[in-house]
C-alpha positions in Angstrom: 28.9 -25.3 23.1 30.5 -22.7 25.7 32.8 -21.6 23.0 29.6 -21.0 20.3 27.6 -19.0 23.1 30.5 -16.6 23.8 30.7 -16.2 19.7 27.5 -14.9 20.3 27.5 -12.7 23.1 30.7 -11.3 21.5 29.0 -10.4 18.4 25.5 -9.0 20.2 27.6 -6.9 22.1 29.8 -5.6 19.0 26.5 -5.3 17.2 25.0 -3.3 20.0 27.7 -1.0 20.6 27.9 -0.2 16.7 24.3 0.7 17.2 24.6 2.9 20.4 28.2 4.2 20.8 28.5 6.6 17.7 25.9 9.3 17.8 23.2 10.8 20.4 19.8 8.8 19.2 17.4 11.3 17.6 13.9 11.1 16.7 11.2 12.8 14.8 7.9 12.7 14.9 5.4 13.5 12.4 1.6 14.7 11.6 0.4 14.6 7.8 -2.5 14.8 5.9 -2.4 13.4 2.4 -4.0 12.1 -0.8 -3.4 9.1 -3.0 -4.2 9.6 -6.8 -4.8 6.2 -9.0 -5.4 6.2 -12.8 -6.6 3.1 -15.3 -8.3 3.6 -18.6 -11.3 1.0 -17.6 -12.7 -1.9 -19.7 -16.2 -2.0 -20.4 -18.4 -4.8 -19.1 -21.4 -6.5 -20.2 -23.1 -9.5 -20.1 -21.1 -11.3 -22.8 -17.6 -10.4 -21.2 -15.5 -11.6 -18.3 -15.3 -8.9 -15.5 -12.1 -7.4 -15.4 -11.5 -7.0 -11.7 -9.3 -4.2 -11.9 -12.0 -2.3 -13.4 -13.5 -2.0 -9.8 -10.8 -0.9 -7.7 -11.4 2.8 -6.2 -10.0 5.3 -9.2 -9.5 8.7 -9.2 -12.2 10.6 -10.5 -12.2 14.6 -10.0 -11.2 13.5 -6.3 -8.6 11.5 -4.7 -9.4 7.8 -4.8 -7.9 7.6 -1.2 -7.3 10.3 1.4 -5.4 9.9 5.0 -4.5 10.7 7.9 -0.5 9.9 9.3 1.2 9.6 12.1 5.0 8.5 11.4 8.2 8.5 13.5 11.9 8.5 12.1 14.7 7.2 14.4 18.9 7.7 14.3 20.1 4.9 16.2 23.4 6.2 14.7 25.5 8.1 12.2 24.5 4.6 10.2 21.5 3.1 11.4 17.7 4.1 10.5 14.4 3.4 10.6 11.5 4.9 9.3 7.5 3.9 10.5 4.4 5.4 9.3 1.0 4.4 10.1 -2.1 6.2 8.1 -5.8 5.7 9.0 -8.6 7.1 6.3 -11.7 9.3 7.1 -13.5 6.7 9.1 -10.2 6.1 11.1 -9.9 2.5 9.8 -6.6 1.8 9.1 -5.3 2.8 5.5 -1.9 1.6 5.2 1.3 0.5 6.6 5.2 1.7 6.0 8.4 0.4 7.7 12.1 1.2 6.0 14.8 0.5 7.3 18.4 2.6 6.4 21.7 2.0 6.2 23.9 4.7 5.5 27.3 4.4 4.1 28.1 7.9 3.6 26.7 10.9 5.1 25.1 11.3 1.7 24.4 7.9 0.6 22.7 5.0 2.1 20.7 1.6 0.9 17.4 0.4 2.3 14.4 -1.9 2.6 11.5 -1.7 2.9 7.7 -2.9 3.5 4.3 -1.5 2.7 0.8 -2.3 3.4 -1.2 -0.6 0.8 -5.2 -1.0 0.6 -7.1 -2.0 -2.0 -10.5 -1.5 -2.3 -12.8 -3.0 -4.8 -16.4 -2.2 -5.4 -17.6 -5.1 -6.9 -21.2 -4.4 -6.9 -20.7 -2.7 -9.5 -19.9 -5.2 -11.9 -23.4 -6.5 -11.8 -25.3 -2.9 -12.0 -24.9 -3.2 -16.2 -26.8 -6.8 -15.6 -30.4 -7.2 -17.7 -32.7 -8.0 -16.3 -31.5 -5.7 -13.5 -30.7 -7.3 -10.4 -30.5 -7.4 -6.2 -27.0 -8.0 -5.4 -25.9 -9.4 -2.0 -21.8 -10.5 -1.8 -21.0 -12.7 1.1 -17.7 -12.6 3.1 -17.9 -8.4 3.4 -20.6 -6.1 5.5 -20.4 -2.9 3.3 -20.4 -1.8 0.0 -16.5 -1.8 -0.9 -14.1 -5.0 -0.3 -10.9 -4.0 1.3 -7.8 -6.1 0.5 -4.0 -5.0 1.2 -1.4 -5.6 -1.2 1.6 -6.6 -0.1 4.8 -4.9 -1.0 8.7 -5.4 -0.4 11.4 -3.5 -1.9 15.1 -2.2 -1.7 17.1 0.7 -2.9 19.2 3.5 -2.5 18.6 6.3 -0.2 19.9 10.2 -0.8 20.3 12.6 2.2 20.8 15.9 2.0 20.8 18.4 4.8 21.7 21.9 5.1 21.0 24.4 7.9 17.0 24.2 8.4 16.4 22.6 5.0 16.8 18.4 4.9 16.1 16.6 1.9 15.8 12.6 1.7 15.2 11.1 -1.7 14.8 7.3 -2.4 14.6 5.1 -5.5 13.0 1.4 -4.5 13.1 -1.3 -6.3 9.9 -3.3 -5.3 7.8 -6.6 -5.6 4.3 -6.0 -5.0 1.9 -9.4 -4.0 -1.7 -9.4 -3.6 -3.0 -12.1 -1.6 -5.8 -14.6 -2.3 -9.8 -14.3 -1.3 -13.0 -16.0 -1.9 -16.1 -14.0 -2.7 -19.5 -15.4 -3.3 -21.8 -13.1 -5.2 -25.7 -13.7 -5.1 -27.6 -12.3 -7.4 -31.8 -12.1 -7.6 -34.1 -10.1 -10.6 -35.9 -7.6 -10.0 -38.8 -8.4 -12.7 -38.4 -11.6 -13.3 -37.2 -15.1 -11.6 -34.2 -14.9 -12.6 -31.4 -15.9 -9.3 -27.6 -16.8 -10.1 -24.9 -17.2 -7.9 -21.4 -16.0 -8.9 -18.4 -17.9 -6.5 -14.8 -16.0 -7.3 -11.7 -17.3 -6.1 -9.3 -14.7 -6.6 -5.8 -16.3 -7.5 -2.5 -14.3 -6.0 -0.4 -12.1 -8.3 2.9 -10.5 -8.2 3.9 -7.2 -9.8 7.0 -5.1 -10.1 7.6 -1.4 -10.0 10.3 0.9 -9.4 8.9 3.7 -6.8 10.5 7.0 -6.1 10.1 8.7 -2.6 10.6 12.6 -2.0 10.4 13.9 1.1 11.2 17.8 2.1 11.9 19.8 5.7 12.0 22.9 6.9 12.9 23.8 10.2 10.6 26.9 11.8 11.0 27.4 15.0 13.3 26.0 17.9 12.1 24.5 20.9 14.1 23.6 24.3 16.6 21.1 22.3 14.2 20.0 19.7 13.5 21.5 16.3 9.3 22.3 14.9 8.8 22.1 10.8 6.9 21.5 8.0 7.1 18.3 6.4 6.2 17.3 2.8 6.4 14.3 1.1 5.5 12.0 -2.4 6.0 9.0 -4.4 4.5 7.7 -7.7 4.6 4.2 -9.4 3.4 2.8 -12.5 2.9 -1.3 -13.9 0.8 -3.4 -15.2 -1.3 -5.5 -13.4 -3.9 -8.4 -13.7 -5.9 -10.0 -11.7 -6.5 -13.9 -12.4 -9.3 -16.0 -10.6 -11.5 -18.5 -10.8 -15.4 -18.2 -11.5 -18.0 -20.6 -10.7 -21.6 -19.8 -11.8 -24.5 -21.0 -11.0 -27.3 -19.9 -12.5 -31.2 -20.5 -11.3 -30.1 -23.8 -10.1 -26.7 -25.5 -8.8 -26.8 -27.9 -11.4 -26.0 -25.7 -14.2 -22.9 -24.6 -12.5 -20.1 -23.6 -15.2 -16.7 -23.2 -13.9 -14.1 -20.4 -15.7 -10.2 -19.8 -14.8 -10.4 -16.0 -16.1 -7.0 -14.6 -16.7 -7.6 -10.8 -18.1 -4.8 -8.9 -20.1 -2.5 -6.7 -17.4 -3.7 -3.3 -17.5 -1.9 -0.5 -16.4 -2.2 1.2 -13.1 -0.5 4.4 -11.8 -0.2 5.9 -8.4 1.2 9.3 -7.1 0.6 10.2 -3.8 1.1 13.5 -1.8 1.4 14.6 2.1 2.3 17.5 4.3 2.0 18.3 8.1 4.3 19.3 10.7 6.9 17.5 12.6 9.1 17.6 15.7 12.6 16.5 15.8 14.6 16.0 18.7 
């Protein structure tokens, strides 16, 4: 048992000083304003057809279907060791997505990483039912506005390119990644207008998993020098494309309970495409 705990402290320690012992730690911190683009050729929907969920997500249409706000900081533990955090907050200042990477560099010019992201999702379901005839009132339970916001889920690895020179650094990344969207329940009630017509739509959304390959860019420029710290201008992108479905369950009730009719709805996997693009000023020290 004594002999097992010493194992361990021997290879904490040799693990800490690999971390600590080989370079001064640097940081840099970061303020960006960005967009996220996402394109879809949508389905129609009527009365007749199965809703396609992925209809309904937010879409770029002669604006960004997202916009943000970041705040990130990048951290050399060593000459080996990174990590990278950025956390993003939209318009309203309700939180938009979540980034960590870690990096592990095994030249000064090529390294290998992992990765997690956060990314939102946000459907607007009422407008599946705005087609409906007789028109109807709709009220969805589970959500207090107008758009349902669920995060995808996504975890990757891949190799990561630095390149610096004088004021100018360049880091360029290509991810492999697994994307998972997570399970919900939504209950949709819907009631006529003009007549007494009343139906109530119960989905249970199944999980899904997609892949994608996602290339990251990200440029500096060094301005200005301040104390021991360097000020910049700091752009970045990445863009993805797959195909994706989403598969749930329907139970419908219409006028009464008793003429429920259950569906397991499993639409063909559409594509879906995503470039996104930020810039702000950093601070590296």
């Amino acid at each position: 048992m004594k002999i097992k705990l010493l194992n361990l402290i021997v290879i904490t320690l040799f693990i800490y000083q690999n971390i600590s012992a080989e370079t001064p730690i640097k940081s840099k911190l970061s303020i960006e304003f960005g967009t996220r683009d996402i394109w879809h050729t949508p389905n129609s929907t009527t009365n007749n057809n199965q809703i396609d969920l992925i209809d309904y997500f937010d879409y770029t249409d002669g604006y960004p279907a997202y916009e943000y706000l970041e705040i990130a900081e990048h951290h050399w533990w060593n000459s080996k060791v990174e990590t990278d955090i950025k956390i993003a907050v939209d318009p309203g200042f309700l939180p938009n997505y979540l980034y960590l990477k870690g990096i592990y560099k095994y030249k000064k010019w090529l390294g290998f990483s992992a990765m997690y992201v956060a990314l939102p999702q946000s459907l607007r379901l009422y407008d599946a039912f705005q087609s409906f005839e007789p028109k109807v009132n709709t009220y969805i339970k589970q959500t207090d506005g107008k758009r349902i916001y669920n995060y995808d889920h996504c975890f990757g690895t891949g190799i990561y390119i630095p390149i610096d020179y004088k004021f100018f650094h360049l880091n360029f990344s290509l991810n492999l990644c697994t994307s998972i969207s997570p399970a919900y329940n939504r209950t949709v009630y819907l009631r006529s207008y003009s007549t007494n017509y009343q139906a109530i739509y119960d989905y249970k959304v199944k999980s899904a998993i997609t892949f994608f390959v996602l290339p990251e860019l990200e440029l500096n420029f060094d301005v200005a020098t301040i104390g021991k710290g360097d000020l910049g201008f700091q752009f970045k992108s990445n863009w993805m494309t797959t195909q994706k479905t989403i598969p749930y369950k329907l139970n419908k009730m219409e006028w009464t309970a008793d003429n429920s009719i259950e569906q397991n709805v499993k639409p063909m996997s559409q594509k879906i495409t995503k470039f996104e693009f930020d810039g702000g000023i950093y601070f590296r020290w």
